[in-house]
N, C-alpha and C positions, 0 to 999 in steps of 0.2 A: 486401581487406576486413579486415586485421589489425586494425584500429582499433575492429572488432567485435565482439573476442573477448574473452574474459574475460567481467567481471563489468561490464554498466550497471543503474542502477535508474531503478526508475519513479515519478521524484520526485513526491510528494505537492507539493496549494498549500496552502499557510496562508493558514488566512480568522480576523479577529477578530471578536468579538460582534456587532459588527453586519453580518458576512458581508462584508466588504472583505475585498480581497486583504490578507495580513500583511504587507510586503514586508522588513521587517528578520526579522522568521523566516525567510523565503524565503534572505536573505543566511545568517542561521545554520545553516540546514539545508545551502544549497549546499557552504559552508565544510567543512559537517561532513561530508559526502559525498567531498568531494575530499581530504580529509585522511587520511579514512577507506582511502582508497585503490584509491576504485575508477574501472574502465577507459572509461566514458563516461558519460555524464547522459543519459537521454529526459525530454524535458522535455515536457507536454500530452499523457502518454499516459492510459488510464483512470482509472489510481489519481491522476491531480493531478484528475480531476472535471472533467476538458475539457467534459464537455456540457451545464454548468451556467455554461462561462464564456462570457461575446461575444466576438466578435472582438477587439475593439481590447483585452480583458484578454487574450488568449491573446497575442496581439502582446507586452502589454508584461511579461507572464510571462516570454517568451523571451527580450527585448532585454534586461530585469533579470537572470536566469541567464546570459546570454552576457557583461554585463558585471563580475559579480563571477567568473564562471570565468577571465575574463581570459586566455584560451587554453591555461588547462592541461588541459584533459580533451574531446574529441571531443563534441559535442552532437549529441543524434537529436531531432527535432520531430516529436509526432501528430498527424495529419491524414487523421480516420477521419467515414465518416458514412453515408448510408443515398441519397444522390444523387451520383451517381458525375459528374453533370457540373456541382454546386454545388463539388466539393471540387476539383475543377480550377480553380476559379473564385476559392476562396480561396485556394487556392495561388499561384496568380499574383497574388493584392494581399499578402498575406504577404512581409516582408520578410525572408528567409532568409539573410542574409548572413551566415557562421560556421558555419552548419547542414552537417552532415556528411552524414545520411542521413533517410529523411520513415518512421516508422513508420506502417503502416494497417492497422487491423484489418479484417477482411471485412466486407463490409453485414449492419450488424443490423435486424430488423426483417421487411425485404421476404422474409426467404428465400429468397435465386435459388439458383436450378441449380446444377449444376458451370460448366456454360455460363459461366450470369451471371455466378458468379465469376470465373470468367476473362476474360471480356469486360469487366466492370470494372475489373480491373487491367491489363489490355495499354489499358485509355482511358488510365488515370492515367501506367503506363508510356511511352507516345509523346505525352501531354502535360506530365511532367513531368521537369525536368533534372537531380534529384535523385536517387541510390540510393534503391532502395526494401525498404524491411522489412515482408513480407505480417507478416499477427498472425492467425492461427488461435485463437480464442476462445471455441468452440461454448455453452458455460455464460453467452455473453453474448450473441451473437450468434445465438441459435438456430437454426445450421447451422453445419455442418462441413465444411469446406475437405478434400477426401480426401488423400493421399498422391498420386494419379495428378494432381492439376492442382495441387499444391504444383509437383510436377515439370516437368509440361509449362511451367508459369510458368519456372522456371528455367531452362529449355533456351529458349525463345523469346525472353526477352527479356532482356539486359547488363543492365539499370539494375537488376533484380528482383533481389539481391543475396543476399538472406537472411529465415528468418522465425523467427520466436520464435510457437513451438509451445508451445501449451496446453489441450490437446483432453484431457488426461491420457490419452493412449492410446498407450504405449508400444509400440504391434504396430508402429501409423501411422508415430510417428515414427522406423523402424526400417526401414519401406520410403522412408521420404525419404531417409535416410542411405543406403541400398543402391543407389539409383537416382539421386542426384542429380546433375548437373553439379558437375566441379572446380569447387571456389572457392566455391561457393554452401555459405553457410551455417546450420547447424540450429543455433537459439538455443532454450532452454529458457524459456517462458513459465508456468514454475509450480516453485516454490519448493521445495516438498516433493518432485519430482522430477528435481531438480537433480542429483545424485549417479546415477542409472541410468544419465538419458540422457544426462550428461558420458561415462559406461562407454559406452553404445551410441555414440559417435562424437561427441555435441555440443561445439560450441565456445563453450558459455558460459552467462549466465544474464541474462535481463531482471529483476529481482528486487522485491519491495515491502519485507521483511523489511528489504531492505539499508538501504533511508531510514533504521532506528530502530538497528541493527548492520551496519555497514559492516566494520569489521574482521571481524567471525566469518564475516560471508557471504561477503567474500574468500577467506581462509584455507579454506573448504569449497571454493569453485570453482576456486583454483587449487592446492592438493592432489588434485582432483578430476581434473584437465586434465592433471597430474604423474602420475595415475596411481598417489599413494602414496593405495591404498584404507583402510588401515588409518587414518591421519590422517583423508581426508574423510568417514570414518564417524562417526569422534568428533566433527568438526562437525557433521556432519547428524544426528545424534540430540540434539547439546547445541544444535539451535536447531527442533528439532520441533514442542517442543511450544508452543513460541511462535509458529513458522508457523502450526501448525492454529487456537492461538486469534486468531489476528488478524482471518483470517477466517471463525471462525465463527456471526460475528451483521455481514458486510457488509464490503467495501472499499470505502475506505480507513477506515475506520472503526476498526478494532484497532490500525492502528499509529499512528493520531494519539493511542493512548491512550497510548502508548510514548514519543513524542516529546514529549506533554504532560509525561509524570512525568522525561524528560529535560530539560527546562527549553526547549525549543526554540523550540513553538508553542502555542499555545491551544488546547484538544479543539475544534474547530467546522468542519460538514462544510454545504455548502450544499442546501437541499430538492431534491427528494426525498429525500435520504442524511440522516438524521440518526444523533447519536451511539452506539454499541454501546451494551446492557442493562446497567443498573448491576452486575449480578454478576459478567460477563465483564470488565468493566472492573476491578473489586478484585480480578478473577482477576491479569490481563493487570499489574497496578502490584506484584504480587506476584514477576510471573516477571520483571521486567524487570530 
């Protein structure tokens, strides 16, 4: 799972005025990502607003990313939902050809068990042919995936690969790291704790920041991975407070304001999400 480590982000979609997909943003943004130098693309994870698009747009989200990537950078596809035997169902008309690994976030909504959770991913696991990346996301999800059935996931099942933790609970992911099968890997799914839990043992960062700086959030993750602390501190504090405002009025919201004042994409988020408060916005065009 080398092809996991490091630094991927969780590409935002560009939508224009009248809420279409953007798709030459889409081409700018990819470019600008791969250039920027980072280690994979997830492409339909939450920050691109996967639950706002259909089908056949998440289809041609991914075929459009796969063919401007043109095989330089590893692709992860999201494919999260709250019916564990719908999403097997999309999975198999999804054409995944290119597709490295399927990120899933845990069921939102329902709140299962530990049980649940588990039993929904050994479904997905022995019906899908894909690596699979759990996503722990309790602030989304409302429930948390514990440490003990992160693990037992790992031990039971090859395909179960890796998760990108974001519970912000550094005890948690400190017992996954202690306890987990070789090879299985802990990704950081939160931005501002990227630098800890690289120290506590992680291999990496799913990131949102990266969309808008690519090169700085590099430079944090793999100084961070290097273990020169010194360096990924001065990253991690010269991209703080830019983390904190992105999302502090909604994702993906703060960084399309960053990518707007970059010339990228158009500020426009599909309903329910609409744009951050005009003040965080003059904040955010300030710091960028």
């Amino acid at each position: 799972m080398s092809k996991l480590k490091g630094l991927g982000v969780a590409m935002v979609t560009p939508f224009k005025s009248n809420k279409e997909i953007d798709f030459p943003a889409l081409e700018k943004l990819t470019n600008k990502l791969i250039n920027g130098g980072l280690d994979y693309l997830v492409v339909m994870g939450t920050t691109g607003e996967s639950a706002t698009l259909s089908f056949i747009e998440k289809q041609q989200v991914l075929d459009f990313v796969l063919k401007i990537n043109n095989s330089r950078l590893p692709i992860v596809f999201g494919i999260g939902g709250n019916d564990t035997l719908k999403m097997v169902d999309d999975y198999n008309q999804f054409n995944l050809e290119g597709v490295e690994a399927i990120l899933s976030a845990s069921p939102y909504y329902n709140k299962p068990s530990q049980e649940g959770i588990y039993q929904h991913y050994k479904y997905l696991s022995q019906n899908m042919n894909h690596d699979i990346i759990l996503y722990n996301v309790p602030g989304r999800t409302a429930s948390n995936m514990t440490a003990e059935t992160t693990v037992r996931l790992a031990n039971d099942f090859k395909n179960i690969v890796a998760i990108k933790e974001a519970s912000g609970d550094l005890g948690q992911v400190m017992h996954i790291i202690n306890n987990r099968p070789n090879g299985f890997l802990l990704i950081s799914g939160d931005d501002a704790l990227t630098l800890p839990m690289i120290a506590c043992g992680a291999e990496g960062l799913i990131s949102v920041i990266a969309n808008s700086h690519p090169e700085e959030t590099k430079n944090l993750v793999a100084k961070s991975m290097s273990r020169d602390y010194d360096a990924s501190r001065k990253s991690h504090y010269k991209l703080l407070n830019l983390i904190d405002g992105i999302f502090s009025d909604g994702n993906p919201g703060g960084v399309k304001v960053l990518l707007n004042e970059q010339g990228v994409m158009e500020n426009e988020l599909r309903l329910p999400l609409v744009p951050v408060n005009k003040t965080l916005e003059a904040q955010l065009r300030k710091m960028n």
